[in-house]
N, CA, C and O atoms as CSV, one atom per row, in Angstrom:
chain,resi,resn,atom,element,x,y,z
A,1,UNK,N,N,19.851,14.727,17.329
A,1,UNK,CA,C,19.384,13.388,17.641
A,1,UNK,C,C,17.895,13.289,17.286
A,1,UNK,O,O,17.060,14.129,17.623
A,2,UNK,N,N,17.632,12.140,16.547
A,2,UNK,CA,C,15.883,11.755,16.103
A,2,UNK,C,C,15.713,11.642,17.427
A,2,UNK,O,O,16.530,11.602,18.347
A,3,UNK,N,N,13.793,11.567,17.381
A,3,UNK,CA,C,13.314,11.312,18.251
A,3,UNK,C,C,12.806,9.901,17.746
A,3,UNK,O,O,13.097,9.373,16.673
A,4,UNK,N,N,11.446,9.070,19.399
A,4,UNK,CA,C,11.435,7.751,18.699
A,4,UNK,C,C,10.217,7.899,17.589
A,4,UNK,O,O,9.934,7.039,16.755
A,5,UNK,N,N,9.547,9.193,17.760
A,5,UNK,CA,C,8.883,9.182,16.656
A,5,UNK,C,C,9.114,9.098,15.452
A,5,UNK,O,O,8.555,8.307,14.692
A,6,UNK,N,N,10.305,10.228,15.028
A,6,UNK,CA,C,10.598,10.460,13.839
A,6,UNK,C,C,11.717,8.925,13.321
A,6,UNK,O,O,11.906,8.509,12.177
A,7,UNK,N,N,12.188,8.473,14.414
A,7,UNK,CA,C,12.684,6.678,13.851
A,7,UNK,C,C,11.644,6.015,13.450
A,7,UNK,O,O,11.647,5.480,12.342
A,8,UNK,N,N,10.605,5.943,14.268
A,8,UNK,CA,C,9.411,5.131,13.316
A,8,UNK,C,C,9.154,5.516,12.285
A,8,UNK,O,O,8.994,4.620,11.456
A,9,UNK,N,N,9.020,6.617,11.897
A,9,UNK,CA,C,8.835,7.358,10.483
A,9,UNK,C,C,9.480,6.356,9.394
A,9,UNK,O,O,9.006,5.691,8.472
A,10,UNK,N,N,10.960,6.578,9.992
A,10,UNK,CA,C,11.707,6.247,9.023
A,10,UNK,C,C,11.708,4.541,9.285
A,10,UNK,O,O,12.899,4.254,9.165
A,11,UNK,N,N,11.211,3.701,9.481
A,11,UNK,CA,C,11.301,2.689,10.034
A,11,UNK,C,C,10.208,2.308,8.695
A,11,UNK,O,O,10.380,1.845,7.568
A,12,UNK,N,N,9.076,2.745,9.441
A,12,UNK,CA,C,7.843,2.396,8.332
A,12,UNK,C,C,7.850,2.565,7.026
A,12,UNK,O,O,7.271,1.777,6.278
A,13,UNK,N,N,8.605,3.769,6.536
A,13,UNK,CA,C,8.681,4.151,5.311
A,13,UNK,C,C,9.579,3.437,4.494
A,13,UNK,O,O,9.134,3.066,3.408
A,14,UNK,N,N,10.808,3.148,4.790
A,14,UNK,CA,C,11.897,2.020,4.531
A,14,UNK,C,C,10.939,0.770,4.225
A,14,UNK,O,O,10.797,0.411,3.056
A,15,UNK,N,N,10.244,0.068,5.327
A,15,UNK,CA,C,9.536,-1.148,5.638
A,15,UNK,C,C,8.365,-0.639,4.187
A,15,UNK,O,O,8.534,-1.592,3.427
A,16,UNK,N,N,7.812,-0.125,3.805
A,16,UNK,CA,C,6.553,0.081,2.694
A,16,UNK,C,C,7.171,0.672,1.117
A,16,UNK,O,O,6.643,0.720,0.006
A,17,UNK,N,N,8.370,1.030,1.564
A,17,UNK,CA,C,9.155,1.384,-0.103
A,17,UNK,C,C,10.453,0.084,-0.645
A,17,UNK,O,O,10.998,-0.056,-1.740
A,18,UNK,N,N,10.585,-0.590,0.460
A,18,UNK,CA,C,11.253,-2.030,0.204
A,18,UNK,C,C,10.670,-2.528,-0.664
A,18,UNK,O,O,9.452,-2.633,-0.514
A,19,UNK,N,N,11.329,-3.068,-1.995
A,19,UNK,CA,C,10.439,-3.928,-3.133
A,19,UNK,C,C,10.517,-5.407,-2.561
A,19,UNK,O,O,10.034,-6.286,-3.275
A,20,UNK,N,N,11.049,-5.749,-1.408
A,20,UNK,CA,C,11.421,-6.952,-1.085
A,20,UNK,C,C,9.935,-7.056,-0.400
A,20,UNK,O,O,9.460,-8.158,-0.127
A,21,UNK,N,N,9.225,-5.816,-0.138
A,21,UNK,CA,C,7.945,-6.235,0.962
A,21,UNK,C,C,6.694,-5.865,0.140
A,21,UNK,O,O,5.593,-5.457,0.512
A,22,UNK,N,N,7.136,-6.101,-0.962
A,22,UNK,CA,C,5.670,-5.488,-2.322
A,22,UNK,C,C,4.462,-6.664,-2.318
A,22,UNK,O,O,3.313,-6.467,-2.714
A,23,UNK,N,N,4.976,-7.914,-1.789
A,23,UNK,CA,C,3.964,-8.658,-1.778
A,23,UNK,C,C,2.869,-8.788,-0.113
A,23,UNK,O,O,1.808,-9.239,0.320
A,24,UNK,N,N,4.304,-7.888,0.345
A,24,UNK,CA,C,3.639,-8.014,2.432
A,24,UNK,C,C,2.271,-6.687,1.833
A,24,UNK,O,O,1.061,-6.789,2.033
A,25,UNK,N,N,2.742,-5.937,1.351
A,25,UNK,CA,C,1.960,-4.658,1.356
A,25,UNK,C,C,0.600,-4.762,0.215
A,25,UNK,O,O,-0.224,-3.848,0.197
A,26,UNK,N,N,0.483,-5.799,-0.591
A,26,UNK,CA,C,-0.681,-6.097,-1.198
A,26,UNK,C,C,-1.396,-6.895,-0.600
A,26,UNK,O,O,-2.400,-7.404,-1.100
A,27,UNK,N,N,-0.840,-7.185,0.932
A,27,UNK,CA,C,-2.245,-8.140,1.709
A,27,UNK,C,C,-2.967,-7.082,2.381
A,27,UNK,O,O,-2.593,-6.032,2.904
A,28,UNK,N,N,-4.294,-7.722,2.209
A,28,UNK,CA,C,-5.239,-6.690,3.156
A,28,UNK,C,C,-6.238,-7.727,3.760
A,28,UNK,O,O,-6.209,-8.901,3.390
A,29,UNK,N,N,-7.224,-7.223,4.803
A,29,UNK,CA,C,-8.007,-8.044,5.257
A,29,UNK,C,C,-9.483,-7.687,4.141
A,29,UNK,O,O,-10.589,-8.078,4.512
A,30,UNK,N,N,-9.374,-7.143,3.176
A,30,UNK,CA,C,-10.102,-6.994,1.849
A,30,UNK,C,C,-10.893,-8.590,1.117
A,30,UNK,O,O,-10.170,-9.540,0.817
A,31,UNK,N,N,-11.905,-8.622,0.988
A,31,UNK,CA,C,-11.883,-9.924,0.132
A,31,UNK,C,C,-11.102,-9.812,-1.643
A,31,UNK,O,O,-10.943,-10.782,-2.385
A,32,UNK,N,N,-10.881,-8.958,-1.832
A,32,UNK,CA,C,-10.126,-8.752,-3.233
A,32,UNK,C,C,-8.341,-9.042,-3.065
A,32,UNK,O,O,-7.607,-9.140,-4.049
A,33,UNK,N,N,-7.975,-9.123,-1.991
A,33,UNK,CA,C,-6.231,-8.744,-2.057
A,33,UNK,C,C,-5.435,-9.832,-2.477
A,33,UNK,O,O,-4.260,-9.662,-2.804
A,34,UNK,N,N,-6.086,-11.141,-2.496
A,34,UNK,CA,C,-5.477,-12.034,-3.136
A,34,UNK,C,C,-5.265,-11.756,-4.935
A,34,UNK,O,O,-4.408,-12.437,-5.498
A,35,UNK,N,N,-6.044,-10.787,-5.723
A,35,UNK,CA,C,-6.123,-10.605,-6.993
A,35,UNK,C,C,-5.051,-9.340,-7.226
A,35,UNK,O,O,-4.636,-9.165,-8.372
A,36,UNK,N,N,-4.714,-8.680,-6.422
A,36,UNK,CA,C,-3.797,-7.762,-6.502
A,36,UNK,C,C,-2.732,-8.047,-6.882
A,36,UNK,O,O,-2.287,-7.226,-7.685
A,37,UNK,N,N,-1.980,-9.012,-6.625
A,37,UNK,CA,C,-0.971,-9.683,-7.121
A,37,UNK,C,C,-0.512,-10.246,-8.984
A,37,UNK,O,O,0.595,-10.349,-9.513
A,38,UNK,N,N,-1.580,-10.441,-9.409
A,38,UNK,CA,C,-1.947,-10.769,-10.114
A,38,UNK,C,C,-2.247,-9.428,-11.159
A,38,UNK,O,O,-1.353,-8.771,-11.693
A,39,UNK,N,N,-3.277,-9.259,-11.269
A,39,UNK,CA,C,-3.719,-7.951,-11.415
A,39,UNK,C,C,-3.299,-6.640,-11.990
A,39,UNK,O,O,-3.585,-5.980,-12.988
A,40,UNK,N,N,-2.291,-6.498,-10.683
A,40,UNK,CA,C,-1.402,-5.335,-11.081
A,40,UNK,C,C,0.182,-5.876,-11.130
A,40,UNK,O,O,0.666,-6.513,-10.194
A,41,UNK,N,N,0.759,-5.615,-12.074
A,41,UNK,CA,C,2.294,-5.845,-12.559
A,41,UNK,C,C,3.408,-4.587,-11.770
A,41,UNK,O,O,3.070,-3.519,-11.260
A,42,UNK,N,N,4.177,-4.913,-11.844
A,42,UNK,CA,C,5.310,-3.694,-10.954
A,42,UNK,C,C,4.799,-2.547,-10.289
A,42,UNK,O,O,5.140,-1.364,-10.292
A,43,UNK,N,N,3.517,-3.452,-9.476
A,43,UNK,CA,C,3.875,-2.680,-8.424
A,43,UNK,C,C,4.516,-1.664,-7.718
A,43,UNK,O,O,5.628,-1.691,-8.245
A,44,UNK,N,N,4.553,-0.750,-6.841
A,44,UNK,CA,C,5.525,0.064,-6.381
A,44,UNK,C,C,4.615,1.032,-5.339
A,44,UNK,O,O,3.798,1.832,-5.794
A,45,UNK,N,N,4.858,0.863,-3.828
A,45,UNK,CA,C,4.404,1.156,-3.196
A,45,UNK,C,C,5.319,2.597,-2.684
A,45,UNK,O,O,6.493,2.491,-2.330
A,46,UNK,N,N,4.640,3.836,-2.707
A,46,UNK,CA,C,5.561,5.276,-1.818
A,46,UNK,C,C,4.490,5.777,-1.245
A,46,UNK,O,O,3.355,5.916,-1.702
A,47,UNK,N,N,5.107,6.149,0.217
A,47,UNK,CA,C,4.762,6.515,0.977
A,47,UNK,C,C,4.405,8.136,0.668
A,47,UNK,O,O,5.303,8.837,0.203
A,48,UNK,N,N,2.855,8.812,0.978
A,48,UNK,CA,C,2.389,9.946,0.784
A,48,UNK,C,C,2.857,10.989,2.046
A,48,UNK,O,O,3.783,11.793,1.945
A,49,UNK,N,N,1.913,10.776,3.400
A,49,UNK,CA,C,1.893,10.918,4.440
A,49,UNK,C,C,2.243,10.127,5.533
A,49,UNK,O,O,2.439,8.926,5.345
A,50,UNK,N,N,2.359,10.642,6.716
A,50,UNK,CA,C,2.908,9.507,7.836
A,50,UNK,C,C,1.865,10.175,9.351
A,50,UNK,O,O,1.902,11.404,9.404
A,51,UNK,N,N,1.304,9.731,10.099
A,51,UNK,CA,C,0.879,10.192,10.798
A,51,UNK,C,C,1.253,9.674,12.157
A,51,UNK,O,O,0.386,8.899,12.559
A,52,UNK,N,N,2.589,9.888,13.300
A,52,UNK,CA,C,2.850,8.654,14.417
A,52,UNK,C,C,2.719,9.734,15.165
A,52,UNK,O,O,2.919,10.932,14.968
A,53,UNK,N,N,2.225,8.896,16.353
A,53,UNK,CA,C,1.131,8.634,17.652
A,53,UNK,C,C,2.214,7.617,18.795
A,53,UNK,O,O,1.907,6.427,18.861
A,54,UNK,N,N,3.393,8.079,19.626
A,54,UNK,CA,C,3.926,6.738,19.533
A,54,UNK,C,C,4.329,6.032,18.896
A,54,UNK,O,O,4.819,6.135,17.771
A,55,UNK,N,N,4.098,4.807,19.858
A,55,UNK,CA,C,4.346,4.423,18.813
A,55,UNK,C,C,3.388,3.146,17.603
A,55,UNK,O,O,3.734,1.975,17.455
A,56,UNK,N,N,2.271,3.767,16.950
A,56,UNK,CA,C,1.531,3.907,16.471
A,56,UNK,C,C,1.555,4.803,14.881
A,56,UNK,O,O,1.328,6.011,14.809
A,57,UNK,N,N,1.898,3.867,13.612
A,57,UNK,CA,C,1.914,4.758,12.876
A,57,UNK,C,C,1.199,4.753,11.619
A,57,UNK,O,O,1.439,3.728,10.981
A,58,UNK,N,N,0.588,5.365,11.180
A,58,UNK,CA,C,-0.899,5.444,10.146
A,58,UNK,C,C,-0.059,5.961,8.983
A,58,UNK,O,O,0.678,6.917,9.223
A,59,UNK,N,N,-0.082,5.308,7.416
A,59,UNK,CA,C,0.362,5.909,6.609
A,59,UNK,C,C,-0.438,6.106,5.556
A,59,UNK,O,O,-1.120,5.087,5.444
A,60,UNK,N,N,-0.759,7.011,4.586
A,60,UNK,CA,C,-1.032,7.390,3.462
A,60,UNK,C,C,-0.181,6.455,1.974
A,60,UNK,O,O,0.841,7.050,1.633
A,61,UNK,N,N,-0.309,5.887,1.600
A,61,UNK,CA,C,0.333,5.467,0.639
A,61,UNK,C,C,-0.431,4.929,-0.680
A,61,UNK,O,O,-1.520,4.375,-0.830
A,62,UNK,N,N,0.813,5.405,-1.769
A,62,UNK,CA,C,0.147,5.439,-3.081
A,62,UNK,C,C,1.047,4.217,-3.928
A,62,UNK,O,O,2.254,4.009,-4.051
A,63,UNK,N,N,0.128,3.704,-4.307
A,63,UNK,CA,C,0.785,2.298,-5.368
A,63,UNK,C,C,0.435,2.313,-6.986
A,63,UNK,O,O,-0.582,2.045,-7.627
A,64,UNK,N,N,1.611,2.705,-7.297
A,64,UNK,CA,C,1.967,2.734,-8.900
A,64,UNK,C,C,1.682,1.325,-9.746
A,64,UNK,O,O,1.850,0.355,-9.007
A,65,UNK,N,N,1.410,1.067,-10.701
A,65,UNK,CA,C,1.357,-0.568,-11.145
A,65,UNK,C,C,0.938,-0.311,-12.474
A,65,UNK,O,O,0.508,0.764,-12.891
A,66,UNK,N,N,1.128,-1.644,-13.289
A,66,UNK,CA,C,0.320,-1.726,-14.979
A,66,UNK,C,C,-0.858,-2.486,-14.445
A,66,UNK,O,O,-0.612,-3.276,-13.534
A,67,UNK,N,N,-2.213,-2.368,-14.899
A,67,UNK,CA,C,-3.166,-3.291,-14.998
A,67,UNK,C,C,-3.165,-4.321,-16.182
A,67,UNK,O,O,-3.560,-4.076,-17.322
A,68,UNK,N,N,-2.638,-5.561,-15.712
A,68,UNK,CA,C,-2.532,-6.170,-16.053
A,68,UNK,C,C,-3.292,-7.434,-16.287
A,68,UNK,O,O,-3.258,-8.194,-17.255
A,69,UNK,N,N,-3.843,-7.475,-15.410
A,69,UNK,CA,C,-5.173,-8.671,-15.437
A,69,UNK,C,C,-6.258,-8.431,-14.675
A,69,UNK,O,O,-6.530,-7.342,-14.170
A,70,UNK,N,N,-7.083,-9.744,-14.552
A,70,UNK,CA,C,-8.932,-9.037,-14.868
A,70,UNK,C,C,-8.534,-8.621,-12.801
A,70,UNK,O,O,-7.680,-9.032,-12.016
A,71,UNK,N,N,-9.422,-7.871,-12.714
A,71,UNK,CA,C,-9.542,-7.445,-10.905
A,71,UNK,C,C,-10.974,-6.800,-10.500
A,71,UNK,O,O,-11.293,-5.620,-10.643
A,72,UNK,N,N,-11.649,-7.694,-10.039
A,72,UNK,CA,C,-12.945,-7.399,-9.746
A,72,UNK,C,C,-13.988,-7.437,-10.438
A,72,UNK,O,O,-15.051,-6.888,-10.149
A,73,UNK,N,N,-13.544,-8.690,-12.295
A,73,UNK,CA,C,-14.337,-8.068,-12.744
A,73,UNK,C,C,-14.419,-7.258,-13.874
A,73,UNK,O,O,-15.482,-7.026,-14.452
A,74,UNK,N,N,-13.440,-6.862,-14.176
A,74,UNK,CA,C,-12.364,-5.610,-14.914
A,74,UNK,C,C,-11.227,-5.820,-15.969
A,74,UNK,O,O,-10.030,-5.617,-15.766
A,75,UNK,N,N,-11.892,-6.329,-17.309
A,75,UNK,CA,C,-10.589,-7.085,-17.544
A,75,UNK,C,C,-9.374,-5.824,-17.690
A,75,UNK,O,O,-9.642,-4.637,-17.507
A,76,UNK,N,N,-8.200,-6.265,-18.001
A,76,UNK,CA,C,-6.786,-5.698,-18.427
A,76,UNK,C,C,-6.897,-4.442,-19.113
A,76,UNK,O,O,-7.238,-4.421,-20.295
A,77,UNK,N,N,-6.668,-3.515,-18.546
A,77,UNK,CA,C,-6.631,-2.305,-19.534
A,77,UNK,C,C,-5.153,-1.558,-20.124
A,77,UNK,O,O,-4.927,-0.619,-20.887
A,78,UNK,N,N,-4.162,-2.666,-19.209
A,78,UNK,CA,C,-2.645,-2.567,-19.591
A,78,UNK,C,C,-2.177,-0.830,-19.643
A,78,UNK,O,O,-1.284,-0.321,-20.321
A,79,UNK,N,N,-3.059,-0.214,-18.742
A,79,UNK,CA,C,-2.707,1.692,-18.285
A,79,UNK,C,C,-2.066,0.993,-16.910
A,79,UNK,O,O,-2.139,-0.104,-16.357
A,80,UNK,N,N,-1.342,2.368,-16.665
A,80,UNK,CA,C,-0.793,2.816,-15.554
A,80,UNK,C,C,-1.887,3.200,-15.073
A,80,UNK,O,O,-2.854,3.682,-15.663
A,81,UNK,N,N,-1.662,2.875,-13.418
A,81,UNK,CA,C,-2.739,2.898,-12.612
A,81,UNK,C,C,-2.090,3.863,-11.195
A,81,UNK,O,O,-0.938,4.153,-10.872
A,82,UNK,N,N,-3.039,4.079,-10.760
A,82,UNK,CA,C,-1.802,5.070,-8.996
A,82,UNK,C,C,-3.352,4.647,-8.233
A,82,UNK,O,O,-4.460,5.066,-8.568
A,83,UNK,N,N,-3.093,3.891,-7.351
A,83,UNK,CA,C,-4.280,3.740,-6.128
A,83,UNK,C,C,-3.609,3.867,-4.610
A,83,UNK,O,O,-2.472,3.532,-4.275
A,84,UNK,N,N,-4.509,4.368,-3.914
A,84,UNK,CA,C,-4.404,5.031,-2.673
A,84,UNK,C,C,-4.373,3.642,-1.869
A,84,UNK,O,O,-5.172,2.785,-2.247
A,85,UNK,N,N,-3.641,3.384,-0.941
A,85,UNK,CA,C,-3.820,2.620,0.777
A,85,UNK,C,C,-3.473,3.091,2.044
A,85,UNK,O,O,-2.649,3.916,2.439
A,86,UNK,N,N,-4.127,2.522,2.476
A,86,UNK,CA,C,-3.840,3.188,4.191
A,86,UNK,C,C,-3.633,2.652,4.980
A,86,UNK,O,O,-4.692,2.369,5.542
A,87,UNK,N,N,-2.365,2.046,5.742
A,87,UNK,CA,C,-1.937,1.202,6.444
A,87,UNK,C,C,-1.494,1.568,8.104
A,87,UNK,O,O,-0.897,2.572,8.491
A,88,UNK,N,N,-1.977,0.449,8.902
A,88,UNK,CA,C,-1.497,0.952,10.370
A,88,UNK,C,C,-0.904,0.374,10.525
A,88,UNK,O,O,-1.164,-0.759,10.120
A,89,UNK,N,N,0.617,0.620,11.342
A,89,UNK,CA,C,1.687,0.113,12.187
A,89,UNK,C,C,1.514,0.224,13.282
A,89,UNK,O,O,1.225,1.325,13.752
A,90,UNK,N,N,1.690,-1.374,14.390
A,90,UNK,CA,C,2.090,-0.635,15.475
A,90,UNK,C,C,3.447,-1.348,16.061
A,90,UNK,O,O,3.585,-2.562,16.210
A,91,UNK,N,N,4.194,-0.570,16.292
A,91,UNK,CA,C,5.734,-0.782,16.629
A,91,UNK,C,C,6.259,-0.936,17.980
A,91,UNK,O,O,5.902,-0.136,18.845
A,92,UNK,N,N,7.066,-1.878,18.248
A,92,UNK,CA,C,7.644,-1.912,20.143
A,92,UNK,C,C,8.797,-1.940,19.457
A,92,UNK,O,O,9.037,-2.431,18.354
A,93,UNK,N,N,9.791,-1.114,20.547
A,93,UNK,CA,C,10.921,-1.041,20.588
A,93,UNK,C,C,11.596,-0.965,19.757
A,93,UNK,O,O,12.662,-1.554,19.578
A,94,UNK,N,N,10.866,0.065,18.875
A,94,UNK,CA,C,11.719,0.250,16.981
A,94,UNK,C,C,11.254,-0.809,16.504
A,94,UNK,O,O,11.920,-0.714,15.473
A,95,UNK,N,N,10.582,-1.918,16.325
A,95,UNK,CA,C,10.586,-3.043,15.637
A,95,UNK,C,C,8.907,-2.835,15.305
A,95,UNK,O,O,8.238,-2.400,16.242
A,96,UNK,N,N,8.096,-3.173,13.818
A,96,UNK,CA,C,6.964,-3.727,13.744
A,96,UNK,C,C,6.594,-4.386,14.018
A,96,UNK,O,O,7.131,-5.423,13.628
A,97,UNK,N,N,5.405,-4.563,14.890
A,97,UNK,CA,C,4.871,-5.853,15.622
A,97,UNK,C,C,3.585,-6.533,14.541
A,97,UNK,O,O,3.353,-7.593,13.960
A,98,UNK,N,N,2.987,-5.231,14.705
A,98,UNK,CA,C,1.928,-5.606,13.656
A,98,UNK,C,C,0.827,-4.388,12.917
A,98,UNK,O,O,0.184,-3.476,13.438
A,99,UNK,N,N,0.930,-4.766,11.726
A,99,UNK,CA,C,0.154,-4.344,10.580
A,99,UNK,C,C,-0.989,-4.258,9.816
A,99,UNK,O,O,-0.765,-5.092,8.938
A,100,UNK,N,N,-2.144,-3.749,9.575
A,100,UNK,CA,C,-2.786,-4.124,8.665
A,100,UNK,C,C,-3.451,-2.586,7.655
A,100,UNK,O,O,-3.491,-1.376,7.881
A,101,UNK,N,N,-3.790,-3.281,6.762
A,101,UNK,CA,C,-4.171,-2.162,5.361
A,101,UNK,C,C,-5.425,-2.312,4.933
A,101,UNK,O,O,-6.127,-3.170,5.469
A,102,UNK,N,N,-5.918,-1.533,3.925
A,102,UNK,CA,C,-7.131,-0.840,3.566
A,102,UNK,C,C,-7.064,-0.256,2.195
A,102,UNK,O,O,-6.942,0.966,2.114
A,103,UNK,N,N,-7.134,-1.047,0.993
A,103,UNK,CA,C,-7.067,-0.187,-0.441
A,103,UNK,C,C,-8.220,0.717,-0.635
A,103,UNK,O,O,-9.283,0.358,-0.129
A,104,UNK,N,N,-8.182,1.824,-1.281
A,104,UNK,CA,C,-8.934,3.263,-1.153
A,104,UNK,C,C,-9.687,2.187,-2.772
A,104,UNK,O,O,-9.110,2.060,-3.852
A,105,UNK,N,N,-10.764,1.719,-2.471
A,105,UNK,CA,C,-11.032,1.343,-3.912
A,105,UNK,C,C,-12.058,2.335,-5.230
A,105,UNK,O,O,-12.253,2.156,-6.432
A,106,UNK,N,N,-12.431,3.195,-4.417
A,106,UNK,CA,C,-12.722,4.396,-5.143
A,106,UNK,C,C,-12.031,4.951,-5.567
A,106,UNK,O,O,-12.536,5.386,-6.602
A,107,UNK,N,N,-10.354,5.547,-5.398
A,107,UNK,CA,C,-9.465,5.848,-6.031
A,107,UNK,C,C,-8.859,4.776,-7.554
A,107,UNK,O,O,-8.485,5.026,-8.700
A,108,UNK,N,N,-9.039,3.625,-6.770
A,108,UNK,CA,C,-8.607,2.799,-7.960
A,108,UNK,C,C,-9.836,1.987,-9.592
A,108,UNK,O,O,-9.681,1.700,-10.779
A,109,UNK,N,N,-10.847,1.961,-8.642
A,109,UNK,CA,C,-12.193,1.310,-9.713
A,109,UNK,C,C,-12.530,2.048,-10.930
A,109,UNK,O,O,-13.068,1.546,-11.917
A,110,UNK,N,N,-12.090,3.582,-10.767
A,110,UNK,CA,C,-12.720,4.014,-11.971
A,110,UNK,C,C,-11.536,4.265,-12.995
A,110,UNK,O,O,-11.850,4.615,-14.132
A,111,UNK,N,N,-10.064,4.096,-12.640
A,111,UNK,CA,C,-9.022,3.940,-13.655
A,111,UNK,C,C,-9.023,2.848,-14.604
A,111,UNK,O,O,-8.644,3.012,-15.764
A,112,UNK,N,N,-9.555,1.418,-14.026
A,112,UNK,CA,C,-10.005,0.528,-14.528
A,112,UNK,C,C,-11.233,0.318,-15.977
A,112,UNK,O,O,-11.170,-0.646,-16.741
A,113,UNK,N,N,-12.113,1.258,-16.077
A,113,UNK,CA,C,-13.193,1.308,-16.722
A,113,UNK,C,C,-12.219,1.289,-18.134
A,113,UNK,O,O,-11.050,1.671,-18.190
A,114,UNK,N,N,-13.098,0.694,-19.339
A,114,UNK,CA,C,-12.295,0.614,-20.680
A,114,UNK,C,C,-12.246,2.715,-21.013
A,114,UNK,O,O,-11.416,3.311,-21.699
A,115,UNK,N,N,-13.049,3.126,-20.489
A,115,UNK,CA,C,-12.246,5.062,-21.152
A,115,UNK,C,C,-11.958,5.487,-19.644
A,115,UNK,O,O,-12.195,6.639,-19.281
A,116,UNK,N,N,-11.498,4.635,-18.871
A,116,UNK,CA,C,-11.528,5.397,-17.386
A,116,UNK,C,C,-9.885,6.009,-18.062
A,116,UNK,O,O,-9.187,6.771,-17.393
């Protein structure tokens, strides 16, 4: 039998590798996250690490995409890109209540450069 930790695990990870939630997972409280959409093309958010606390759960996650249009500044360099986010869950009763994220933009700014 899981425990309720290891259900959140799998709760969150399901909830952040869903392509149905690729647009929930490019919001951030960031002033850039509205361009993400845009920006980067097929998307694809997988989960790295998982860290739950309760039920409280912190994830590591890495997002695959084409750069596709200008972002920050940056026009199109049409490479494959992999940038880091870090998202908190916090969950009642198996269910997500509420969410928010954090793009690692040092992982992602210098893939962008025209010889990055």
């Amino acid at each position: 039998m899981k425990t309720a930790e290891q259900n959140y695990a799998v709760i969150v990870t399901e909830f952040i590798e869903d392509l149905a939630n690729v647009r929930i997972m490019d919001t951030t409280d960031q002033f850039f996250a509205g361009q993400i959409g845009t920006a980067f093309m097929n998307r694809r958010y997988v989960v790295e690490e998982l860290l739950v606390q309760g039920e409280r759960v912190t994830a590591w996650i890495s997002m695959t995409a084409q750069h596709a249009g200008a972002f920050l500044g940056n026009k199109a360099t049409e490479r494959a890109i992999k940038a880091v986010q870090f998202r908190e869950f916090q969950l009642k009763a198996g269910v997500i209540e509420t969410h928010r994220g954090w793009f690692d933009t040092s992982s992602l700014l210098p893939q962008l450069q025209p010889n990055g």
